[in-house]
Backbone bond lengths (Angstrom), bond angles and torsions (degrees), N, CA, C in turn:
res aa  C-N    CA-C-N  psi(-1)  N-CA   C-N-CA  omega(-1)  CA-C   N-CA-C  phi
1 X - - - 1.453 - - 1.520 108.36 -
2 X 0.910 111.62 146.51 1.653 129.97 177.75 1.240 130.58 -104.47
3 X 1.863 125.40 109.40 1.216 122.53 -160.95 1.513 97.09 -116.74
4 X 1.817 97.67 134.16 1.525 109.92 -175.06 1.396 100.53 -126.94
5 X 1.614 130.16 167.90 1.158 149.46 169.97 1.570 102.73 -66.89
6 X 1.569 109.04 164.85 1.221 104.48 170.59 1.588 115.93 -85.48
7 X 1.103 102.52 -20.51 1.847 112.34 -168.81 1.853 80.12 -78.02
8 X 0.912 138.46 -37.75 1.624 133.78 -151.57 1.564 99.09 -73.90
9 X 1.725 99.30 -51.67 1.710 95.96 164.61 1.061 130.12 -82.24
10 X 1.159 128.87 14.51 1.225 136.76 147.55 1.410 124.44 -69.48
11 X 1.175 137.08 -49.61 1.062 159.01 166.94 1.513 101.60 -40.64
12 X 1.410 112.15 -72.16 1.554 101.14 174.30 1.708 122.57 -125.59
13 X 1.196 115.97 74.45 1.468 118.53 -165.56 1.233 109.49 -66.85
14 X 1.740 118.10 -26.41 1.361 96.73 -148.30 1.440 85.96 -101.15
15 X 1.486 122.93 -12.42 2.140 115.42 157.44 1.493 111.79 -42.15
16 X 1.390 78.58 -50.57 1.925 93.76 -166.47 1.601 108.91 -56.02
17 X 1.721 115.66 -50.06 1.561 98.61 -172.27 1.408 108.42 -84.88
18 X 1.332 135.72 -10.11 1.617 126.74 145.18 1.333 97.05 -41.28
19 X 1.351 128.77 -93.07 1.129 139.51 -152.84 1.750 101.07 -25.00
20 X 1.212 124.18 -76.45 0.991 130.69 -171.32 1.826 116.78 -70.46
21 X 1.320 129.89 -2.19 1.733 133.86 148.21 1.309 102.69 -65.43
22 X 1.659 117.91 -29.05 1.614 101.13 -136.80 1.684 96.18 -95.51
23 X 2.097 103.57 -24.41 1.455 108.28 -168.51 1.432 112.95 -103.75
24 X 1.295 122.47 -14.04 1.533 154.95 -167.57 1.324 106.41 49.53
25 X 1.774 121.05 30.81 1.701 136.76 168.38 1.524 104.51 -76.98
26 X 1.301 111.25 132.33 1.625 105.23 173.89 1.093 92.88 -98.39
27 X 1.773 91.47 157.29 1.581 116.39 167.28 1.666 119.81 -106.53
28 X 1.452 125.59 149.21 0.883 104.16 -174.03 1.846 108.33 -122.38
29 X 1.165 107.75 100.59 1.656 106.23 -173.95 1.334 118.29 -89.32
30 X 1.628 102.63 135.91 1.605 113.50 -175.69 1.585 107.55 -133.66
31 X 1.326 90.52 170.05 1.246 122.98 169.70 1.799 140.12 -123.79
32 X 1.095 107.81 -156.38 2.286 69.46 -174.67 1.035 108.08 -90.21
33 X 1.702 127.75 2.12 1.514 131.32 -174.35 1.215 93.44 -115.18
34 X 1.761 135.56 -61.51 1.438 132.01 -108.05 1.749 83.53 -129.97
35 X 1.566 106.11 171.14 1.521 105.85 159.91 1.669 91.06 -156.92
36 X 1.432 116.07 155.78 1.425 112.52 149.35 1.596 102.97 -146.42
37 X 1.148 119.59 176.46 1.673 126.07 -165.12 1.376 106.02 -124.10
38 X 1.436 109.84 119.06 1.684 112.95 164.06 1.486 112.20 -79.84
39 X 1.183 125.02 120.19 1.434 147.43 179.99 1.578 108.15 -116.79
40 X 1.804 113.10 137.49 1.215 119.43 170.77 1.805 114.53 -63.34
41 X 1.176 117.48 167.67 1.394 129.53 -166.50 1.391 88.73 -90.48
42 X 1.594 146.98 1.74 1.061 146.06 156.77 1.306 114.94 -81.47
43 X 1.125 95.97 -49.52 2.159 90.73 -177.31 1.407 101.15 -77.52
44 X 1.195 142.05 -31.53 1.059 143.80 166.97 1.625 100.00 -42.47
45 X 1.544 125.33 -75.61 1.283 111.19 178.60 1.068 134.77 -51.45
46 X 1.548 115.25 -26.98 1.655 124.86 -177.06 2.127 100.97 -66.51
47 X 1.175 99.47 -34.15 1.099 116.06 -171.91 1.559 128.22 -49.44
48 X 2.049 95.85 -63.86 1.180 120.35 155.09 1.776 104.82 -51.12
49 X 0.900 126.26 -60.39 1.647 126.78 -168.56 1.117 121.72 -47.20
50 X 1.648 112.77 -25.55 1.816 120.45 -169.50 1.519 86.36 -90.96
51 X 1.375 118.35 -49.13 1.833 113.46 -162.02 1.458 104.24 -48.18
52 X 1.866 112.74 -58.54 1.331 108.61 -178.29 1.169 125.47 -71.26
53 X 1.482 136.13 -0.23 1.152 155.45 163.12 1.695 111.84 -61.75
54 X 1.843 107.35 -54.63 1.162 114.13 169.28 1.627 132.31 -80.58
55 X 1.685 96.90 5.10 1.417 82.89 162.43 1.206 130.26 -103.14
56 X 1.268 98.58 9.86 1.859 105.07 -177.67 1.629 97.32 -88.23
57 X 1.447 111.92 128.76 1.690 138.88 -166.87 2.224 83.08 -54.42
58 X 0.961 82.62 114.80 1.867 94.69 157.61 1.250 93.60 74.84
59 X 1.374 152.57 -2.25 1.191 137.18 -158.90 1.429 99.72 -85.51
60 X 1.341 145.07 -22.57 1.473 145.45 153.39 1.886 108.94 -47.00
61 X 0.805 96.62 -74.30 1.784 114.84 178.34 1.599 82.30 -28.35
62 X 0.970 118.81 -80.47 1.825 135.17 -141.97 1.511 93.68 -73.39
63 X 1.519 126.74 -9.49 1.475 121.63 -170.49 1.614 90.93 -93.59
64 X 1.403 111.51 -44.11 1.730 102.96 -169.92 1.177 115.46 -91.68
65 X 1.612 127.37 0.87 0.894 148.18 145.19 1.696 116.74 -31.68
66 X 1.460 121.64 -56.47 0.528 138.86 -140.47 1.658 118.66 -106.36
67 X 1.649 79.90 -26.09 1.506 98.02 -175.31 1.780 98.94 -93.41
68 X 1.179 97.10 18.92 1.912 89.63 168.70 1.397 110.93 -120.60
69 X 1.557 114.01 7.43 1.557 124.13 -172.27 2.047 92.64 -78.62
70 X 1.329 104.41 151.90 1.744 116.71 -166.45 1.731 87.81 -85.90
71 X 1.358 115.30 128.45 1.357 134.63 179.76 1.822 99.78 -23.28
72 X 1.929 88.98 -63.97 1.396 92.94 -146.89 1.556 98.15 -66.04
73 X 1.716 141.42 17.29 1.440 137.75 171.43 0.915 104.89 -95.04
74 X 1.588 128.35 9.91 2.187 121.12 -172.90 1.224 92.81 -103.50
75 X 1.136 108.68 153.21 1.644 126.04 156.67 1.909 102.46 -61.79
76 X 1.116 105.28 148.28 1.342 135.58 162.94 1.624 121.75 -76.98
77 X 1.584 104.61 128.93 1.456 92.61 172.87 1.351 108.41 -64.24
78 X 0.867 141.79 -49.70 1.659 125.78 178.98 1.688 99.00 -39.57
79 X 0.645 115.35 -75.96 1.384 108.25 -176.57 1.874 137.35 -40.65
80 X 1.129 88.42 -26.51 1.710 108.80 156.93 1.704 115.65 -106.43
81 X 1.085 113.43 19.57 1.340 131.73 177.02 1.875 114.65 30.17
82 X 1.561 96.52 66.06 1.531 102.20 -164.24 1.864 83.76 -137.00
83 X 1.376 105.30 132.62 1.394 134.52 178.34 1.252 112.44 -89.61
84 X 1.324 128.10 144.22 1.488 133.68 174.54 1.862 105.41 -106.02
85 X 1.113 137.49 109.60 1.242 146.86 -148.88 2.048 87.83 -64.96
């Protein structure tokens, strides 16, 4: 992650919020007291998605659980009839 001044993002914000759509790396801009972080509207969602993900009781457990099962034992999206765009 990358920490800039506030006068620095000031200078060039609108590089900076390309910069950060284009790499989905947050930045974190401060000042001599304060800081807050520009984040893409993607990590932002991935973000939101894990919290509500983790509040369902065991639903972590049962996620990595799951991710150690051998490919060829999952169902298939064809088989749950779900498309990948």
């Amino acid at each position: 992650m990358t920490t800039i001044t506030l006068e620095k993002a000031r200078q060039d914000f609108e590089g900076l919020f390309d910069r950060v759509c284009r790499t989905k790396k947050r930045v974190k801009i401060r000042d001599k007291r304060r800081y807050v972080y520009l984040i893409s509207q993607e990590e932002l969602d991935g973000i939101i998605a894990t919290a509500e993900l983790n509040a369902i009781p065991g639903m972590r457990e049962s996620i990595l659980e799951g991710g150690k099962e051998p490919l060829e034992d999952c169902i298939s999206l064809e088989e749950l009839g779900w498309e990948i765009p």
